[in-house]
N, CA, C and O atoms as a DFTB+ gen file, in Angstrom:
388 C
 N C O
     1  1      77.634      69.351      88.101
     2  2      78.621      69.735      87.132
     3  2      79.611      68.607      86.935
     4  3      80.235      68.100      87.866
     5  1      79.709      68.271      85.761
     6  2      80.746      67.226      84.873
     7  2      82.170      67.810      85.249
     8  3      82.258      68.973      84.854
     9  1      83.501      67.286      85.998
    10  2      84.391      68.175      86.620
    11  2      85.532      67.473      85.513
    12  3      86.746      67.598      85.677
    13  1      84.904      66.703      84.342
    14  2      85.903      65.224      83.835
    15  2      86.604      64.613      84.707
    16  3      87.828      64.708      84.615
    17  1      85.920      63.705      85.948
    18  2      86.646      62.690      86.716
    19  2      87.695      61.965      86.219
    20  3      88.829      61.659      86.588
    21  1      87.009      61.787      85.305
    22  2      87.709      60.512      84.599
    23  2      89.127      60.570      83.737
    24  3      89.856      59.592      83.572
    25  1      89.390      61.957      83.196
    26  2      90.407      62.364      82.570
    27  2      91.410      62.929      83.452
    28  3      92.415      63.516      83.052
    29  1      91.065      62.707      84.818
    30  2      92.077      63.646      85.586
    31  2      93.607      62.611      85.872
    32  3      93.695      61.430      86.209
    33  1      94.443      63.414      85.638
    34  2      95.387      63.141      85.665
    35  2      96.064      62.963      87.078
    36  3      95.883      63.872      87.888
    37  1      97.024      61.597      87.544
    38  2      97.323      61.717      88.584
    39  2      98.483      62.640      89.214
    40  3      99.545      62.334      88.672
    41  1      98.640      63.573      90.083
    42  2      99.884      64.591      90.286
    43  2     100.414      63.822      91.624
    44  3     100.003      62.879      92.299
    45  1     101.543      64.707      91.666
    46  2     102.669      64.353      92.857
    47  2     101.991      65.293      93.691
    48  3     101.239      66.148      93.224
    49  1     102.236      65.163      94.939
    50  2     102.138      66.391      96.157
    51  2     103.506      66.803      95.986
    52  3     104.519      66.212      95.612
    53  1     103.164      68.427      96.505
    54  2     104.282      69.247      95.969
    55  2     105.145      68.898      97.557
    56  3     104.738      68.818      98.715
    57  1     106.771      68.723      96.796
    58  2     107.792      68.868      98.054
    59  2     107.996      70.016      97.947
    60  3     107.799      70.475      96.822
    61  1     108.547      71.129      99.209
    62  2     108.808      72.318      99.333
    63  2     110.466      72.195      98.940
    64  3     111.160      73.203      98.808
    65  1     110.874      71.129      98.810
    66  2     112.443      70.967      98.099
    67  2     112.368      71.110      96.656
    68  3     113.464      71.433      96.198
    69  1     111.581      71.000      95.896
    70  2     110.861      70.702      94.495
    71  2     112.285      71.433      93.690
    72  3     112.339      72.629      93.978
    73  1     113.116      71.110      93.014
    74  2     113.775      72.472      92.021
    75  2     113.598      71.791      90.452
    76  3     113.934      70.794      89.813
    77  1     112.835      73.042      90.306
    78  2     112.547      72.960      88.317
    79  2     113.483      73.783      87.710
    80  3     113.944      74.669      88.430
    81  1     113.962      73.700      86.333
    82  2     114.933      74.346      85.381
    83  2     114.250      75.796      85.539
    84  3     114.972      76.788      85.442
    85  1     112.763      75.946      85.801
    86  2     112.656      77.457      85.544
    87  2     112.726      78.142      87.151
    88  3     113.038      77.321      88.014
    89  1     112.532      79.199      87.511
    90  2     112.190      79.776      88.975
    91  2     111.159      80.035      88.815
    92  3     110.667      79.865      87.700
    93  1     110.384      80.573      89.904
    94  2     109.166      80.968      90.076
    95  2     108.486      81.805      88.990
    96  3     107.707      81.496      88.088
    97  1     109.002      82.897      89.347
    98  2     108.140      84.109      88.053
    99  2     108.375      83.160      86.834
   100  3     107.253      82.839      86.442
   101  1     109.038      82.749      86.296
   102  2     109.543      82.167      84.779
   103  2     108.107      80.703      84.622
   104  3     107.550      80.309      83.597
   105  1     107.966      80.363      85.685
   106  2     106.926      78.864      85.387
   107  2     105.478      79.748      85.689
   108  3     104.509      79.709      84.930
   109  1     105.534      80.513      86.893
   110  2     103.684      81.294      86.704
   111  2     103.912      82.519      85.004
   112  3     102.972      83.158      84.534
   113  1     104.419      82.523      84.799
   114  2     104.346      83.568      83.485
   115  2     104.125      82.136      82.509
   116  3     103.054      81.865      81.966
   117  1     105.229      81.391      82.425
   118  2     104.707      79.907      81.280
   119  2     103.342      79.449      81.358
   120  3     102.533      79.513      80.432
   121  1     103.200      79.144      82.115
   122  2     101.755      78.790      83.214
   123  2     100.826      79.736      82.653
   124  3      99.950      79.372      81.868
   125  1     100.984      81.037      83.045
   126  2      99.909      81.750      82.019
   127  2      99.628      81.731      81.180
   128  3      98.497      81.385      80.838
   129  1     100.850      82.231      80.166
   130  2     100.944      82.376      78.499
   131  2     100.118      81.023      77.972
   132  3      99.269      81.198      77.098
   133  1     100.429      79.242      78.653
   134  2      99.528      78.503      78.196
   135  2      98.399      78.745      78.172
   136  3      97.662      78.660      77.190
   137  1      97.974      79.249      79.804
   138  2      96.280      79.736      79.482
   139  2      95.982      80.062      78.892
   140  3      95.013      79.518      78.362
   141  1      96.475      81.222      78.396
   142  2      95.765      82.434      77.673
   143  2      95.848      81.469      76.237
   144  3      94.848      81.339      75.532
   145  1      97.098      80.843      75.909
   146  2      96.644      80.413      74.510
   147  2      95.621      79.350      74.507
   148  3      95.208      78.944      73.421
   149  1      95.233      78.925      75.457
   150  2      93.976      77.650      75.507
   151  2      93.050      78.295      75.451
   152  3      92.138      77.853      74.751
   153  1      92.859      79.521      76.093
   154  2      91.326      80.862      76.084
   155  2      91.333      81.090      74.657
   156  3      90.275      80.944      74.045
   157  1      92.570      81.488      73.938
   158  2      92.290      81.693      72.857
   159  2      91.782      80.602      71.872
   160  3      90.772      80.848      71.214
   161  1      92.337      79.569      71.750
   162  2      91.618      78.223      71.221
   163  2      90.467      77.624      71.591
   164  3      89.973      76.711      70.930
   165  1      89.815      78.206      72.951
   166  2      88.085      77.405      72.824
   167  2      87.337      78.814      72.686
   168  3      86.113      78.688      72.682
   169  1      87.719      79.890      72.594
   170  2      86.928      81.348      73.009
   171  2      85.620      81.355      71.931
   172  3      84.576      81.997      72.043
   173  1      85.977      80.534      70.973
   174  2      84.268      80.280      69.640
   175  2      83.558      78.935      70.182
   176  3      82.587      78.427      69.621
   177  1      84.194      78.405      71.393
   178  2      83.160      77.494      71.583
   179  2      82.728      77.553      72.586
   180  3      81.658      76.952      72.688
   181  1      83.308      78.348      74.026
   182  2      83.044      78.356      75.170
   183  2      83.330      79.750      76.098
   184  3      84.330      80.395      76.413
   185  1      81.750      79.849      76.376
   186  2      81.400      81.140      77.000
   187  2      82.910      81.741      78.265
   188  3      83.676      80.895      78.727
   189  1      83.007      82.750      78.500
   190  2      84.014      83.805      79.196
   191  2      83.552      82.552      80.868
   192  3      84.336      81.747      81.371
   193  1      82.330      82.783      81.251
   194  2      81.605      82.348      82.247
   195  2      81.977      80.967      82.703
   196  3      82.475      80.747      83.807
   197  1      81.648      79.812      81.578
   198  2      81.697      78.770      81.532
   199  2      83.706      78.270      81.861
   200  3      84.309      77.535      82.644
   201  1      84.048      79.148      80.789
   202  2      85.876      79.213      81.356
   203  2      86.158      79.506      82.628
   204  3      86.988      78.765      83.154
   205  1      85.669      80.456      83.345
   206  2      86.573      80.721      84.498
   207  2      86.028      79.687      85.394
   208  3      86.766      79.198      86.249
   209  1      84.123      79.098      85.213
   210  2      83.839      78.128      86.158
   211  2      85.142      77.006      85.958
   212  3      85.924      76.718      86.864
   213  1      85.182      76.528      84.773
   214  2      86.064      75.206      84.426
   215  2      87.269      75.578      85.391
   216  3      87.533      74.970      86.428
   217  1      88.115      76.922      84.770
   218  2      89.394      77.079      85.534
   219  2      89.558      76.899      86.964
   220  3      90.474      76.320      87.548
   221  1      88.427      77.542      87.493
   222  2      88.047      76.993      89.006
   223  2      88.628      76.435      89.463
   224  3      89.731      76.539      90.000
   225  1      87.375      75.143      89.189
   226  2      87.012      73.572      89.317
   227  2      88.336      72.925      89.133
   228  3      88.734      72.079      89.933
   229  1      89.045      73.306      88.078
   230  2      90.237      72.577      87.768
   231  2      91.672      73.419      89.049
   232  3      92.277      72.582      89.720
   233  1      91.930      74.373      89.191
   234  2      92.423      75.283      90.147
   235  2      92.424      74.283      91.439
   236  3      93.405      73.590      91.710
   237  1      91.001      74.281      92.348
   238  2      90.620      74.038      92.952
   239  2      91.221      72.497      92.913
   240  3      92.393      72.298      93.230
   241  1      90.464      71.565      92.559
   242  2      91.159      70.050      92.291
   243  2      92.517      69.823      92.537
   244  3      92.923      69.001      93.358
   245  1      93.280      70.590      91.788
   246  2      94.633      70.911      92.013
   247  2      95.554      71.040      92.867
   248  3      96.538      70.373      93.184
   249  1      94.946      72.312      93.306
   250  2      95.209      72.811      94.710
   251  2      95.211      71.632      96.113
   252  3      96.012      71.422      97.023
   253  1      94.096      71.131      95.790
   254  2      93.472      70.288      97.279
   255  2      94.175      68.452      96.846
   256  3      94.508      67.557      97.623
   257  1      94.176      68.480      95.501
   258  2      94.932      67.094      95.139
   259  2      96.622      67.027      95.059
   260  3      97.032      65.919      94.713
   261  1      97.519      67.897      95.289
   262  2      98.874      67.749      95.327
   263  2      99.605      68.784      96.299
   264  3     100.801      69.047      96.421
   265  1      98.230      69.388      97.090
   266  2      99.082      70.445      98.152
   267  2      99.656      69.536      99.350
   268  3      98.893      68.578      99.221
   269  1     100.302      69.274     100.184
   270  2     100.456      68.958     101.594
   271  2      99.143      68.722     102.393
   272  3      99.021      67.584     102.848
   273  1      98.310      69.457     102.599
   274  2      97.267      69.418     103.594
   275  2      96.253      70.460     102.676
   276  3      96.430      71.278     101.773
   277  1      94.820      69.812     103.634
   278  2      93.778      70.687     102.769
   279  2      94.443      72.039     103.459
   280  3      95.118      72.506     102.541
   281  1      94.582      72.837     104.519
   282  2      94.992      73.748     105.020
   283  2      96.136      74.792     103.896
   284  3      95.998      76.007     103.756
   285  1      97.184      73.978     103.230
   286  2      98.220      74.585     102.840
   287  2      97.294      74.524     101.304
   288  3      97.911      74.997     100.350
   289  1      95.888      73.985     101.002
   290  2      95.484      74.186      99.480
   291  2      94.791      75.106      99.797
   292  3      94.744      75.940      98.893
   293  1      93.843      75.536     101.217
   294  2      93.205      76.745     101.327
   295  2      93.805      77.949     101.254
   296  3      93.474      79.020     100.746
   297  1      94.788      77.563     101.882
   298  2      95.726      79.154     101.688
   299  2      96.512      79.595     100.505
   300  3      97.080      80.672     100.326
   301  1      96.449      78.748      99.878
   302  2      97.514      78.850      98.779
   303  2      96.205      79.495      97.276
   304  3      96.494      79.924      96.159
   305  1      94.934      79.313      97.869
   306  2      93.803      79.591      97.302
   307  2      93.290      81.415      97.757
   308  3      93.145      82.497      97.189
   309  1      93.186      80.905      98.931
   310  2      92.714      82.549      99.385
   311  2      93.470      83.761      99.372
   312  3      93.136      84.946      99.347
   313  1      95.232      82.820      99.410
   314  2      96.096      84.270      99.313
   315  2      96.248      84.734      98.111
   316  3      96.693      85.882      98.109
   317  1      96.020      84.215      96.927
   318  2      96.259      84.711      95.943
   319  2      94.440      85.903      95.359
   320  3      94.430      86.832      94.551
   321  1      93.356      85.398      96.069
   322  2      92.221      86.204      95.954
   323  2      92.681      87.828      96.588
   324  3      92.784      88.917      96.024
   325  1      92.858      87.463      97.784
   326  2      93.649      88.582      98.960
   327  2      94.405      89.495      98.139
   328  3      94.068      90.676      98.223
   329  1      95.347      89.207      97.370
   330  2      96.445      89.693      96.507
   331  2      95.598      90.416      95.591
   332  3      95.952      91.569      95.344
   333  1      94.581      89.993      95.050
   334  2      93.857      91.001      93.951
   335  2      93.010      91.764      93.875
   336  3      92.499      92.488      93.021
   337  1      92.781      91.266      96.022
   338  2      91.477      92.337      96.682
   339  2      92.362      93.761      96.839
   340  3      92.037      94.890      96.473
   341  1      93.899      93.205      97.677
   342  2      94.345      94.197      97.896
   343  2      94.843      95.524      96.758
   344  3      94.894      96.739      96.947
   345  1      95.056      94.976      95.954
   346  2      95.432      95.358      94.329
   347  2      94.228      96.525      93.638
   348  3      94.278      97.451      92.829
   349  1      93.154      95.859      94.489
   350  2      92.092      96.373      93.977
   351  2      91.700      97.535      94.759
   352  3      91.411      98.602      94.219
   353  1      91.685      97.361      95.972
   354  2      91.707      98.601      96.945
   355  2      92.528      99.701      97.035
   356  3      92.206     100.789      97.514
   357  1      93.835      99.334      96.462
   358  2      94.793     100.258      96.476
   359  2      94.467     101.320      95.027
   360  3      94.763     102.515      95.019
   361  1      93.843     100.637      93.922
   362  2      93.595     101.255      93.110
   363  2      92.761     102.068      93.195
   364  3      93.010     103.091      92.558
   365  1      91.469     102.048      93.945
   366  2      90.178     103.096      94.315
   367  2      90.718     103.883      95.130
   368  3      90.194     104.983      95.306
   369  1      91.995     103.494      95.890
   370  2      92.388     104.354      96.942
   371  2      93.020     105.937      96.366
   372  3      92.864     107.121      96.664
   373  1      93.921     105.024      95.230
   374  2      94.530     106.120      94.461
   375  2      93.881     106.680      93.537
   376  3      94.328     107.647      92.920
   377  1      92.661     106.117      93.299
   378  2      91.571     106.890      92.490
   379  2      90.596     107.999      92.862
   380  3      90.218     108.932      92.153
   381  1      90.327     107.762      93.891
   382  2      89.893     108.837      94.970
   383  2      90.826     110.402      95.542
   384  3      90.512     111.569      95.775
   385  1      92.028     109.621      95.577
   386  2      93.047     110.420      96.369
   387  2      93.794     111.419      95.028
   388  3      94.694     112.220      95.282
């Protein structure tokens, strides 16, 4: 798989001092809303499938290219899966119950 090596952009590793004009919720909600408008701009050229592989790949890269340690990119990876397992369990729970 073509990951575009070549276009990747170089990032900072994140300082845990880091302060941006927005806070947290305010930059993952920006952060989204871009996604979603980029999903909406390739969605006639590129399969549902083919997107989330890309988002991945690019996620992933990310993660492991500006975290502190591969350790703090694994976790910063798995806890957010965890978060939507648990999300998800709680929902069958209350679906059942």
């Amino acid at each position: 798989m073509n990951q575009g090596s070549k276009n990747k952009t170089k990032l900072k590793v994140v300082k845990l001092d880091d302060k941006r004009p927005l806070g947290d919720d305010e930059q993952i909600n920006l952060v989204t809303k871009k996604m979603y408008d980029l999903f909406d701009d390739i969605q006639d050229k590129v399969t549902i499938p083919n997107t989330i592989i890309a988002v991945q790949l690019l996620v992933t890269d990310l993660a492991f290219d500006t975290a502190p340690s591969n350790t703090v990119a694994s976790s910063m990876l798995l806890d957010i899966i965890n978060h939507r397992l648990k999300i998800e369990v709680e929902e069958e729970y209350k679906d059942e119950g």
